[in-house]
Backbone as a ProteinNet text record, in pm:
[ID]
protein_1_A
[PRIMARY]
XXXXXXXXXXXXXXXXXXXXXXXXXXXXXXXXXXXXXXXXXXXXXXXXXXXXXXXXXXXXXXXXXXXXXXXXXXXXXXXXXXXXXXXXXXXXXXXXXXXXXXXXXXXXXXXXXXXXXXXXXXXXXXXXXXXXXXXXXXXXXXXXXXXXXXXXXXXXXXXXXXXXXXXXXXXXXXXXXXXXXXXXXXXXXXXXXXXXXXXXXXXXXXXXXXXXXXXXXXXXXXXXXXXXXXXXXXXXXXXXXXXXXXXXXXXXXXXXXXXXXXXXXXXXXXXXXX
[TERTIARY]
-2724.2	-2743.8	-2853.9	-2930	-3093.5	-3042.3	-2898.3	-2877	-2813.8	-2711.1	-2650.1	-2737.5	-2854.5	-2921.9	-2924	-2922	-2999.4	-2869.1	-2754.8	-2645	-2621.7	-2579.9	-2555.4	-2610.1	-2748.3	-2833.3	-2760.5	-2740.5	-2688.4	-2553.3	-2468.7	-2344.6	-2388	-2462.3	-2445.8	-2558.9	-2620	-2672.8	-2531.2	-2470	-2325.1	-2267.3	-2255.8	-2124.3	-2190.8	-2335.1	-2406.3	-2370.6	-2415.2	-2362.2	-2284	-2175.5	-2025	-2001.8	-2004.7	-1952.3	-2022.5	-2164.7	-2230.7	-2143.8	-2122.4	-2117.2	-1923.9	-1870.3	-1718	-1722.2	-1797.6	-1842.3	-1865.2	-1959.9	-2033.4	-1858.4	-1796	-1664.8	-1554.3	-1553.6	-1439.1	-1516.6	-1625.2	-1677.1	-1685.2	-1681.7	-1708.3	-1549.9	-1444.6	-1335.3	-1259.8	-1323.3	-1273.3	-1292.5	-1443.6	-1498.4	-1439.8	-1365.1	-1339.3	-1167.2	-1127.3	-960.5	-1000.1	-1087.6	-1112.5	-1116.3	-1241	-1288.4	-1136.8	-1011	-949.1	-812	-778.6	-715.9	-718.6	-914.8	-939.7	-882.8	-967.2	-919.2	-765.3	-647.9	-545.1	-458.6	-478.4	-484	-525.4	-652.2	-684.9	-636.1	-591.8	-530.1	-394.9	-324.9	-167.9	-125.6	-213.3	-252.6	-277.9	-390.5	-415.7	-324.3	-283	-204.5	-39.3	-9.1	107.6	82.5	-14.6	-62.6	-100.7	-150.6	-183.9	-79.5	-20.5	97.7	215	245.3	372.6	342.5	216	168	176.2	116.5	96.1	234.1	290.7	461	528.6	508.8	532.7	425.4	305.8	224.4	266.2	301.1	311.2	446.9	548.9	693.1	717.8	592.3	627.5	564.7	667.8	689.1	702	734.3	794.4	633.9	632.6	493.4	556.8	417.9	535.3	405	451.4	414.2	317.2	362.9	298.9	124.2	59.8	-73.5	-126	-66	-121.7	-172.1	-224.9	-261.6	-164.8	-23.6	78.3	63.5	32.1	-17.4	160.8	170.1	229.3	264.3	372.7	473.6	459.3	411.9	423.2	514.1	584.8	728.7	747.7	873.3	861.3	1036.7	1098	1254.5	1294.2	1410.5	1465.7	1537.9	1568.9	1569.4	1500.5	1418.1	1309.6	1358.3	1359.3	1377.4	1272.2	1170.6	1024.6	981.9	998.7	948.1	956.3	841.6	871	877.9	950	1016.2	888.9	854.7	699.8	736.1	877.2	898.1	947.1	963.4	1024.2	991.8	1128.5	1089	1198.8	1144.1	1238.5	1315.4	1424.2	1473.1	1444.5	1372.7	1318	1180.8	1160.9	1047.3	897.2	943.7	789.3	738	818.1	803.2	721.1	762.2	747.4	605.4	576	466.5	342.6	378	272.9	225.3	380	327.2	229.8	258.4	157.3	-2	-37.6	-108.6	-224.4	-121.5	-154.6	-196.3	-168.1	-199.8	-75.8	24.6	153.2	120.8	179.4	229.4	104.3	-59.9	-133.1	-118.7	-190	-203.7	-224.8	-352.2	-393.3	-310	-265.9	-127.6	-11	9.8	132.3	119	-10.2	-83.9	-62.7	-71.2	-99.8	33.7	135.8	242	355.8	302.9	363.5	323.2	159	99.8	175.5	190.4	222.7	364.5	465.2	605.6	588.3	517.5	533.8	447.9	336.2	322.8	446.6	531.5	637.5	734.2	747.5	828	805.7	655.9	615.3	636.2	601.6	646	814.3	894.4	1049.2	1085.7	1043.5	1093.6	1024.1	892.5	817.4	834.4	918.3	943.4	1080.5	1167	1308.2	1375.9	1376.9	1437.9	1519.3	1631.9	1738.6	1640.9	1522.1	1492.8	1393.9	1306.9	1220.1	1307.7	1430.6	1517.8	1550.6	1634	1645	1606.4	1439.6	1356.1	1309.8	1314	1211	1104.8	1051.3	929.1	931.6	799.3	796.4	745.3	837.5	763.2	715.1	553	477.3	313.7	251.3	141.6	119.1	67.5	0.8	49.1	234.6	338.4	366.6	396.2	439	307.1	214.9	77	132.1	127.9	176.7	287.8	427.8	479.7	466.1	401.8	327.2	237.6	178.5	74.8	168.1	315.6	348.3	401	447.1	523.3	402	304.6	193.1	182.4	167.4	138.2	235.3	367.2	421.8	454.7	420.2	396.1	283.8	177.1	20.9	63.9	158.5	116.8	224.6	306.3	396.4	275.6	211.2	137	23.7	-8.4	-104.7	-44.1	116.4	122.5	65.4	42	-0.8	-85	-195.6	-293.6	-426.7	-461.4	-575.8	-514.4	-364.4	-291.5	-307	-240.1	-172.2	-307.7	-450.9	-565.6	-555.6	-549.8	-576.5	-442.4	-371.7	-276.9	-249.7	-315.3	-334.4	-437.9	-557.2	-625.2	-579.7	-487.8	-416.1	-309.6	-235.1	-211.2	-267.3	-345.2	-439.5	-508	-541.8	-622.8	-502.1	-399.4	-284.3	-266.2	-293.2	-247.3	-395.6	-498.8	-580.2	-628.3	-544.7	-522.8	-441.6	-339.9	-225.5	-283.5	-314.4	-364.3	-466.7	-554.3	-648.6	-613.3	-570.6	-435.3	-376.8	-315.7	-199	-319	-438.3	-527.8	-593.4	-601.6	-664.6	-551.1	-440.7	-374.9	-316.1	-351.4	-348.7	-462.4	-597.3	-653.5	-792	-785.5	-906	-1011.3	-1091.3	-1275.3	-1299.8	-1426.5	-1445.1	-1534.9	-1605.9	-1717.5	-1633.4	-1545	-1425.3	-1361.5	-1338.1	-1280	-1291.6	-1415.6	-1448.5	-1409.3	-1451.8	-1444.7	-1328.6	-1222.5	-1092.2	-1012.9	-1075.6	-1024.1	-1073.3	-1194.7	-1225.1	-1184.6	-1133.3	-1080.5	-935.4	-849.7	-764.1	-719.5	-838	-866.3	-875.1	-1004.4	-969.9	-831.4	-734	-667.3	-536.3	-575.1	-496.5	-543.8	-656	-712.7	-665.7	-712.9	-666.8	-522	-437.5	-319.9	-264.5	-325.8	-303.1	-326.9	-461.2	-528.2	-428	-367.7	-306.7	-145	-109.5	20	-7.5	-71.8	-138	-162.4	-210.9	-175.8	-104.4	52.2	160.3	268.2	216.9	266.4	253	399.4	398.5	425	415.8	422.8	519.8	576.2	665.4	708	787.5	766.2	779.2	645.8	649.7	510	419.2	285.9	334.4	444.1	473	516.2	580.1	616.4	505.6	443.7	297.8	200.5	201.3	129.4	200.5	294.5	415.2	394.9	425.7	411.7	294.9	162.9	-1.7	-8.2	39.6	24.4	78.1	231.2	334.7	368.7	374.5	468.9	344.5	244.8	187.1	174.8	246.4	290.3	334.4	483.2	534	680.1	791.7	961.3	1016.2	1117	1204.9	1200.3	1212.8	1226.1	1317.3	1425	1520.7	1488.3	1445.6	1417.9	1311	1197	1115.1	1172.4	1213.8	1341.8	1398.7	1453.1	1518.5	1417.4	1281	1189.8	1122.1	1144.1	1062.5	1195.6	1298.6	1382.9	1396.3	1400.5	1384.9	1245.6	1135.9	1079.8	1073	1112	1141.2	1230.4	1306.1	1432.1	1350.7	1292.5	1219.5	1099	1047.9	936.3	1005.6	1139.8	1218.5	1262.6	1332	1434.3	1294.5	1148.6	1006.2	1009	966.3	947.1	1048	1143.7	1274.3	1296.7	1257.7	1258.8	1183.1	1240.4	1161.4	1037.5	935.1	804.5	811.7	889.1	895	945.9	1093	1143.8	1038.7	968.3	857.3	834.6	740.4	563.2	631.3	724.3	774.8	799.9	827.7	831.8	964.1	1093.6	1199.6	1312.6	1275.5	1364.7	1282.3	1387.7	1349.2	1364.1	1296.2	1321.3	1506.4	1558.5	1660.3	1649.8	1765.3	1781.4	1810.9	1749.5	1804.2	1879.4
-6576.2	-6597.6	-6508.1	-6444.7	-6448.9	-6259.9	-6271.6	-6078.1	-6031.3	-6145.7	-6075.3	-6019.6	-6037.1	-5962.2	-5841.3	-5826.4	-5688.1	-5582	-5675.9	-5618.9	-5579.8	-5635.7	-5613.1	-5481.2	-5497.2	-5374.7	-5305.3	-5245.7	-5119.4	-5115.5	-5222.9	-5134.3	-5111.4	-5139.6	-5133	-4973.3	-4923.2	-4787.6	-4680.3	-4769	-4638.4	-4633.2	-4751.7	-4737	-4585.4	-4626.5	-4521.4	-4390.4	-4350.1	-4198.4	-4176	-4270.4	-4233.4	-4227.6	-4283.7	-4209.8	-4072.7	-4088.9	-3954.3	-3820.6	-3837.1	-3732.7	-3702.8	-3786.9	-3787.3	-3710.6	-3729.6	-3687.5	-3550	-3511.5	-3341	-3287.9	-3335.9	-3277.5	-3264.8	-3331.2	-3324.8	-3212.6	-3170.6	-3060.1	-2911.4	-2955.4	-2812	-2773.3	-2897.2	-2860.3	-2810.7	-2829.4	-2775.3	-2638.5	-2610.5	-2481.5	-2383.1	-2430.9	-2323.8	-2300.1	-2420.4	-2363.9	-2314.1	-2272.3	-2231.8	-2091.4	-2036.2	-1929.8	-1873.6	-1971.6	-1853.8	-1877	-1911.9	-1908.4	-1742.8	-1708.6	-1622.1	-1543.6	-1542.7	-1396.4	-1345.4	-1480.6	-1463.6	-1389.6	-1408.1	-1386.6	-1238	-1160.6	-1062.4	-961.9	-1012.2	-994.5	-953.5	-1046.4	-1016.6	-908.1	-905.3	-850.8	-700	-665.1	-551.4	-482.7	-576.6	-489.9	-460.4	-564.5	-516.1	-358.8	-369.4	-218.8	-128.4	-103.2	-41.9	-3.3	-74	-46	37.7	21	17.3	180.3	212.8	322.3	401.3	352.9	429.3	504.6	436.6	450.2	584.5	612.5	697.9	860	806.4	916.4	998.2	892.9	1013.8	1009.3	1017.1	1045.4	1176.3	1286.8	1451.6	1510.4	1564.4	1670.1	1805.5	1792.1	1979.4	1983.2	2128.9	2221.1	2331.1	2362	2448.9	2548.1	2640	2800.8	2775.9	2707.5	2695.2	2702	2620.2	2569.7	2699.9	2768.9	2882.3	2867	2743.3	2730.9	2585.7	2634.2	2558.2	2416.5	2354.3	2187	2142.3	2027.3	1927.5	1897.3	1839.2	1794.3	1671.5	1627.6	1422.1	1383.7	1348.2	1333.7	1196.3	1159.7	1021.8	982	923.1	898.5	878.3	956.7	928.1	821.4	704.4	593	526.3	442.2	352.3	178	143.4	12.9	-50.6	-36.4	-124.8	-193.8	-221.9	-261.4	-440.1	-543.2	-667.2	-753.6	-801.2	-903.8	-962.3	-962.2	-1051.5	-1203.8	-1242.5	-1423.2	-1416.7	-1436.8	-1433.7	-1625.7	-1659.6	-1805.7	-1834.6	-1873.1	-1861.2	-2021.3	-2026.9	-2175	-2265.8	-2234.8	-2334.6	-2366.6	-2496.8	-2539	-2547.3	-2535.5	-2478.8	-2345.9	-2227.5	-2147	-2125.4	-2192.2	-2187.7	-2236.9	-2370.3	-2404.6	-2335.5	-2248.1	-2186.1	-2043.6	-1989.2	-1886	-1954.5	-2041.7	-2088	-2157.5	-2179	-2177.7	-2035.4	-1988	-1839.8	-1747.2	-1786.3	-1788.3	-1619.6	-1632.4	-1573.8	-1573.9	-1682.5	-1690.8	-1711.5	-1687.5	-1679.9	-1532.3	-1554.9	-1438.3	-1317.1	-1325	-1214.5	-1086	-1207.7	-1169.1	-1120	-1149.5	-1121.5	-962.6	-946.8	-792.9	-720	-729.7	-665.8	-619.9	-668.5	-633.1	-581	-643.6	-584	-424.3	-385.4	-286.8	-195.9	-239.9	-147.8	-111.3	-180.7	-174.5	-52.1	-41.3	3.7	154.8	153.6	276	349	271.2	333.6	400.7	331	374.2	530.5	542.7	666	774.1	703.9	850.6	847	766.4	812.2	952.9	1021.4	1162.9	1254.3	1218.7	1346.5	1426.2	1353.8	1429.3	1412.7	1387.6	1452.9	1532.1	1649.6	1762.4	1820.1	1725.7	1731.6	1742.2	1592.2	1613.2	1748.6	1792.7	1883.1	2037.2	2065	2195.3	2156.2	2023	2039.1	2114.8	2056	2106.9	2204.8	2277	2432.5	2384.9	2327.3	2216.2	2301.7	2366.8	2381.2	2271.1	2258.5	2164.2	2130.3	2148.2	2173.2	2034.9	1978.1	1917	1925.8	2007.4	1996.6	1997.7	2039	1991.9	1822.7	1795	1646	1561.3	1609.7	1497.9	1532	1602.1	1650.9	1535.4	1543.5	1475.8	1309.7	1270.9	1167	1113.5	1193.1	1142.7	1131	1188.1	1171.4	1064.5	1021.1	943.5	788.2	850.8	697.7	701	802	777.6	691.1	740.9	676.3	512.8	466.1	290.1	240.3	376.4	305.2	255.2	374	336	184.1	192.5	46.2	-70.3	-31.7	-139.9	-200.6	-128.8	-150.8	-259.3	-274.7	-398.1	-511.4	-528.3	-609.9	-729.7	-605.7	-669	-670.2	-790	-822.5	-820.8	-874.4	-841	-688.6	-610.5	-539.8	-433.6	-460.9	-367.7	-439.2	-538.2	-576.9	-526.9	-505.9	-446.6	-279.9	-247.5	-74.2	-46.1	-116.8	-131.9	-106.4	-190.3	-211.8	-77.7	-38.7	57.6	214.8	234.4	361.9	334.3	217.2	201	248.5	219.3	276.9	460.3	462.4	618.1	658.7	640.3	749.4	703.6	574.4	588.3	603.4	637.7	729	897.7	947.1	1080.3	1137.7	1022.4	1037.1	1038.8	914.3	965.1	1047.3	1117.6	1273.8	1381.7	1351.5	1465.7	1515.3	1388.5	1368.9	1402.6	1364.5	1442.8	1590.4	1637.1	1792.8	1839.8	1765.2	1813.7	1836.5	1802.9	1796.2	1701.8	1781.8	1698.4	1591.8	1533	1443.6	1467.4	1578.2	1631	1730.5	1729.3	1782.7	1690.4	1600.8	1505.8	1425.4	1414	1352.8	1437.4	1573.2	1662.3	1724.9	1714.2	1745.8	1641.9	1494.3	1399.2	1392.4	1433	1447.3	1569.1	1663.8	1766.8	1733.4	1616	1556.4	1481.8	1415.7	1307.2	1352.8	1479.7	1570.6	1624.9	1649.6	1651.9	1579.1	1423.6	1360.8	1266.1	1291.4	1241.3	1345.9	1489	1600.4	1614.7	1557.1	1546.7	1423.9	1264.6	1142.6	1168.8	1239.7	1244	1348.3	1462.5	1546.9	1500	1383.8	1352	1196.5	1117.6	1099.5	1125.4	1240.4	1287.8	1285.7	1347.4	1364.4	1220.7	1127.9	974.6	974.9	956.2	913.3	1047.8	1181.7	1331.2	1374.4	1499.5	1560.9	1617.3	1628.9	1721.5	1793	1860.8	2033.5	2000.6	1885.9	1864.7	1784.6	1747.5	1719.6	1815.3	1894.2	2009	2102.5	2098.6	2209.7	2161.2	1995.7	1942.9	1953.1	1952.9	1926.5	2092.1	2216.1	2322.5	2389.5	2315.4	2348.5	2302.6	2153.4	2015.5	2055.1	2090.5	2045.7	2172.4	2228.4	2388.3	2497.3	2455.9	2550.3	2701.7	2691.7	2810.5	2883	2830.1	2916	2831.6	2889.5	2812	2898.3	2822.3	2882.5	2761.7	2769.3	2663.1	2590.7	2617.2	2494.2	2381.1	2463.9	2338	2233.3	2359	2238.2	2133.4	2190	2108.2	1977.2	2002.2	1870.4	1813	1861.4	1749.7	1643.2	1725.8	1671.2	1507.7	1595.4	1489	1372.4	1402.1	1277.7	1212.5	1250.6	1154	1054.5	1148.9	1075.7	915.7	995.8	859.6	760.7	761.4	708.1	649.7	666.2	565.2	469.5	517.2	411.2	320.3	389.8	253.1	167.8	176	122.2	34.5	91.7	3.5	-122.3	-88.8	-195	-287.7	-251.7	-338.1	-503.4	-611.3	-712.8	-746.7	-802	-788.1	-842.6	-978.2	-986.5	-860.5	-822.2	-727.8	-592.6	-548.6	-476.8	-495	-579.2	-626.6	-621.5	-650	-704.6	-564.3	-464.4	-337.3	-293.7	-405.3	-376	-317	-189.7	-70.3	5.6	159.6	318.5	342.6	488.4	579	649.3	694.2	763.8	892.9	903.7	1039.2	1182.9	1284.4	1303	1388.2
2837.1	2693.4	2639.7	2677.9	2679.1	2669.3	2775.9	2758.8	2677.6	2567.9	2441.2	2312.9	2303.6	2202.8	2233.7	2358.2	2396	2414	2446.4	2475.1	2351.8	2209.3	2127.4	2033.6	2113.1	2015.1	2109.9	2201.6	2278.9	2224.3	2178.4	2116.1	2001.1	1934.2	1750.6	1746.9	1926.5	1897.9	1963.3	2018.6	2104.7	1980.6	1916.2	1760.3	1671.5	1704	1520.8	1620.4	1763.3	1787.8	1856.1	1831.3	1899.5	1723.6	1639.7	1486	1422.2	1509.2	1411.1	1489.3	1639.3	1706.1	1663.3	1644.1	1626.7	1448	1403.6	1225.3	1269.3	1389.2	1393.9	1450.2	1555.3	1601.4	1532.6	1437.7	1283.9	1234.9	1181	1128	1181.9	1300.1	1358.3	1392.9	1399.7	1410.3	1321.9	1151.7	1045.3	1017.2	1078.1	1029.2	1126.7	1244.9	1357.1	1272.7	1238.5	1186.2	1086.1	965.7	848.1	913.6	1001.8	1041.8	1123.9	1207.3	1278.4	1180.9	1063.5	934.2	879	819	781.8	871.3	971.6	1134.5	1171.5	1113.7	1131.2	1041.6	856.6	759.3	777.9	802.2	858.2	925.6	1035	1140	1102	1069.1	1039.4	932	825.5	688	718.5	748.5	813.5	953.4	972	1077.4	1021.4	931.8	849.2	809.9	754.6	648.5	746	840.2	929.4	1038.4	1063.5	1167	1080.4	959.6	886.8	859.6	769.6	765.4	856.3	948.4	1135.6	1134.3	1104.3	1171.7	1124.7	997.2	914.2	985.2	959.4	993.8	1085.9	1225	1313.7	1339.4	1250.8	1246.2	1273.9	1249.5	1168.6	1309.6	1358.2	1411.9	1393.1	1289.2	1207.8	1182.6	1161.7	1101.5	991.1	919	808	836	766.7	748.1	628.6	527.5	362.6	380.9	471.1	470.1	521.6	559.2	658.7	821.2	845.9	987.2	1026.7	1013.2	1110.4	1062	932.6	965	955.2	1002.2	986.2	833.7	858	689	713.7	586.5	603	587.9	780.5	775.5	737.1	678.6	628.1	685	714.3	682.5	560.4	540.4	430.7	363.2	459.5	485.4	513.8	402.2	457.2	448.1	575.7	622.5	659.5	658.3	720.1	550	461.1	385.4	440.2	341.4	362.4	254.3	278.1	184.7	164.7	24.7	-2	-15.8	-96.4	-91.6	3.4	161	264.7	263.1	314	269.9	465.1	514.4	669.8	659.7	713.7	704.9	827.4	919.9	1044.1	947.1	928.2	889	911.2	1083.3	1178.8	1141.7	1132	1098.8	984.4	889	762.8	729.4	801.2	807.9	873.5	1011.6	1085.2	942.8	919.8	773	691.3	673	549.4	585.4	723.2	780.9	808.3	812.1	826.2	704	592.7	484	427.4	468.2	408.2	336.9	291.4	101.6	29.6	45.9	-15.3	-132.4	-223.3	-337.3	-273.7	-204.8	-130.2	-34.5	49.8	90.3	96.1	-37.7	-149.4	-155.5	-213.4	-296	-167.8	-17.7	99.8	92.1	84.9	97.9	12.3	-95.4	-235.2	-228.1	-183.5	-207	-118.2	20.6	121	92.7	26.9	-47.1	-140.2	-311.1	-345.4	-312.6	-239.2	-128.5	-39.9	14.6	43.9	-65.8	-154.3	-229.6	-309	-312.9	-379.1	-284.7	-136	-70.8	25.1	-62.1	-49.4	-56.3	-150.8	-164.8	-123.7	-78	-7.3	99.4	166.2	300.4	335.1	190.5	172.4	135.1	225.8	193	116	82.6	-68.2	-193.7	-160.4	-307.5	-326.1	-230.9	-264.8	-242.5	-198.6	-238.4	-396.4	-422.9	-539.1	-614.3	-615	-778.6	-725.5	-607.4	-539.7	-480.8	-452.7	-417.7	-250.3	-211.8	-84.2	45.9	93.7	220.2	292.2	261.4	309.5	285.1	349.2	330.5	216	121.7	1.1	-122.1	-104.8	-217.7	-184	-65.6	-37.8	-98.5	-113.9	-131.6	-324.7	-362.3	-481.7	-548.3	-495.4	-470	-514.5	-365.4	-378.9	-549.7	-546	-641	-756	-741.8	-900.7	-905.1	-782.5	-810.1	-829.1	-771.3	-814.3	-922.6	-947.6	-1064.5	-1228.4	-1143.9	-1227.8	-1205.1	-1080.9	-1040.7	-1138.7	-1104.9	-1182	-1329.4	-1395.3	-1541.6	-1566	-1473.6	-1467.1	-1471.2	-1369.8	-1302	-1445.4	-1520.6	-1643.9	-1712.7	-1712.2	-1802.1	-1756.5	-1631.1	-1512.8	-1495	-1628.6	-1657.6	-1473.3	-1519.4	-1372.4	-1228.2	-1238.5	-1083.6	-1061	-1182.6	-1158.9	-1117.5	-1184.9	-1113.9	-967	-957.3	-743.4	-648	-711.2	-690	-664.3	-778.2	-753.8	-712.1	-657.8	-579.5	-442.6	-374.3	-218.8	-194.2	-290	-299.2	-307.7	-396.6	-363.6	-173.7	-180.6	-65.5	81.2	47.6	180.9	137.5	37.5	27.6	74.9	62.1	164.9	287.2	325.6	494.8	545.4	485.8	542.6	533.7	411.3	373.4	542.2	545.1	638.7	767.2	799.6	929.9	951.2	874.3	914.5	882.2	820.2	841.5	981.2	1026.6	1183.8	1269.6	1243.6	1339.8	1362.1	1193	1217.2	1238.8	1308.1	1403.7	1274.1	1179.3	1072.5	1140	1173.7	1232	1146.4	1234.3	1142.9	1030.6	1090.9	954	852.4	879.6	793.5	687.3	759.9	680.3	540.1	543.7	427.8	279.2	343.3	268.2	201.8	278.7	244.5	175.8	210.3	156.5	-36.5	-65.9	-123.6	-230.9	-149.9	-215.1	-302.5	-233.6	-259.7	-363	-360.1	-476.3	-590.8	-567.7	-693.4	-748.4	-672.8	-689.6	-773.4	-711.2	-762.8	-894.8	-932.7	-1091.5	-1122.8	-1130.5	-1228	-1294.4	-1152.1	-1220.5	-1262.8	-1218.3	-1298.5	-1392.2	-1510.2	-1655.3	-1717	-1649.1	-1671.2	-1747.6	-1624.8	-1669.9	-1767.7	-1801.5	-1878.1	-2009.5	-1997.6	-2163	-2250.3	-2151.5	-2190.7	-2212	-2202.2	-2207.7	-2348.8	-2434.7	-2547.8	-2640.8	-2537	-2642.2	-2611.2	-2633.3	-2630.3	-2502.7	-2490.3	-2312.4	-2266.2	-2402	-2353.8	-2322.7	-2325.8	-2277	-2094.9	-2081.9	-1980.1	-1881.9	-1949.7	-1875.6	-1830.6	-1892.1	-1863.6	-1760.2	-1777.9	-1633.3	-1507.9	-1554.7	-1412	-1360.2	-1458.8	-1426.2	-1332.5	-1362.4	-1309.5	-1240.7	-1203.3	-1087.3	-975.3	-1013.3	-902.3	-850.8	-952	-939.1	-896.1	-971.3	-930.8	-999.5	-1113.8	-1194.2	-1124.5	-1057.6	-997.9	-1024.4	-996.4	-1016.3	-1165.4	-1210.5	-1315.1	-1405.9	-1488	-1618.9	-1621.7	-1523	-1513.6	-1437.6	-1327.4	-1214.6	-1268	-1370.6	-1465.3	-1544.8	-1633.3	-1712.7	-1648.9	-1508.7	-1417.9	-1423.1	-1350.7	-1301.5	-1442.6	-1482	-1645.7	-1700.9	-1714.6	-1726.3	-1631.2	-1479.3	-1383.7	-1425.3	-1463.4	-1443.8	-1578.4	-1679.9	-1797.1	-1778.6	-1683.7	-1675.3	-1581.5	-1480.2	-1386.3	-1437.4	-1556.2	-1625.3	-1674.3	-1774.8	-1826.3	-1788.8	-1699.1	-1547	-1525.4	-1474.3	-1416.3	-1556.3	-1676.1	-1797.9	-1809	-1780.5	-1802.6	-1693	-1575.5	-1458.5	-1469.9	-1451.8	-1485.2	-1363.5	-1416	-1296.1	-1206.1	-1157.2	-1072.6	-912	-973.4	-909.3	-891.3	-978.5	-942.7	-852.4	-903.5	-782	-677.7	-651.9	-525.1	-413.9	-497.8	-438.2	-303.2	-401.8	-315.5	-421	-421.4	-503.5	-474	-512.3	-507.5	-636.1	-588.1	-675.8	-682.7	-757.3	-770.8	-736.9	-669.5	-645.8	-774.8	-805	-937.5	-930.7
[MASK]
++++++++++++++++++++++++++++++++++++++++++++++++++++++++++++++++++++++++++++++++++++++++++++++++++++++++++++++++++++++++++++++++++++++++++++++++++++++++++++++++++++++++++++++++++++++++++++++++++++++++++++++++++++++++++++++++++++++++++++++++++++++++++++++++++++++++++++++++++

């Protein structure tokens, strides 16, 4: 009789830190799935964009004459099948649940892949030979980046109706075009104290001719033609082949303007062949 007081205080001290210590292991068990959520999210995200890119980069085998010291053409297929379905909705429910765990279908997420989509899409025609004989376009590194930029350029000015997505958005996008740019620089053997520098040379490049084509939004298109002529051409070609290019892209803002946003963002369509 004399030992249940004493007994009692010893459970009513196991109860207070068998609950405090079961309270610290719920917490630390939240903060470890929070922390490998992020890492996974991360993880999957970046390596989408990184792998998908990768893939492309070192596709190119051919070298051209154009650069003068043998570089590499940013080979691309002319068939691009790696894009991803951004609403990918799977019908096993586990599945579905570990995605969303994983933070898939988060916003963030969305933009990673939307971005890396309509990144592909700009460089559909760069390292397709039909389209760059078409218009005279030589095939070479520094017409394909050419190329490229026009065709961002013509996503970017889509992307403005966008509003605040549509800047986090062309955000993820610019951000794959100069790690792809940077990748196929390194593998045509550009140093690293080189690098920055050439990347930079690039960029210049590709504002001079975003502000350039820019201008000509909303004018006539003999101010379009004249950027396209300095940008692309180089003041060099015949006035027809200008003429085509001027008209494709005319049609190719329109078809972009008219497209509804979902189907955009989503970055599952091309460009036309012209």
């Amino acid at each position: 009789r004399n030992m249940l007081p004493g007994l009692a205080r010893h459970a009513e001290k196991f109860a207070v830190r068998s609950q405090g210590l079961m309270s610290s292991m719920a917490s630390t068990r939240t903060s470890g799935q929070k922390q490998l959520k992020v890492l996974a999210v991360n993880r999957v995200t970046d390596g989408w964009r990184r792998q998908a890119v990768k893939s492309f980069s070192q596709s190119s085998e051919a070298t051209s004459s154009a650069p003068g010291k043998g570089e590499k053409v940013m080979s691309l297929p002319t068939s691009i099948k790696s894009k991803i379905d951004v609403e990918y909705k799977p019908s096993v429910g586990i599945y579905q649940k570990l995605l969303t765990m994983v933070g898939f279908y988060s916003k963030g997420s969305k933009v990673v892949r939307s971005g890396l989509n309509l990144y592909l899409n700009a460089r559909q025609h760069a390292d397709n030979p039909n389209f760059l004989k078409h218009f005279g376009i030589p095939n070479d590194f520094n017409k394909q980046f050419c190329v490229i930029s026009l065709h961002l350029w013509m996503i970017f000015v889509r992307l403005r109706k966008e509003e605040s997505f549509g800047k986090q958005l062309s955000q993820e996008v610019f951000d794959n075009l100069w790690f792809d740019v940077q990748k196929h620089l390194k593998n045509l053997g550009v140093g690293v104290l080189s690098l920055n520098a050439r990347t930079r040379d690039l960029q210049n490049v590709f504002y001079g001719s975003a502000v350039a084509y820019d201008f000509s939004l909303g004018t006539s298109d003999a101010l379009l033609a004249m950027a396209i002529y300095r940008n692309l051409f180089s003041f060099e070609g015949d006035a027809h082949k200008l003429n085509m290019m001027v008209a494709y892209i005319r049609r190719e803002l329109n078809k972009l303007e008219a497209m509804d946003t979902q189907t955009f963002l989503e970055g599952m369509w091309e460009f036309s062949m012209p």
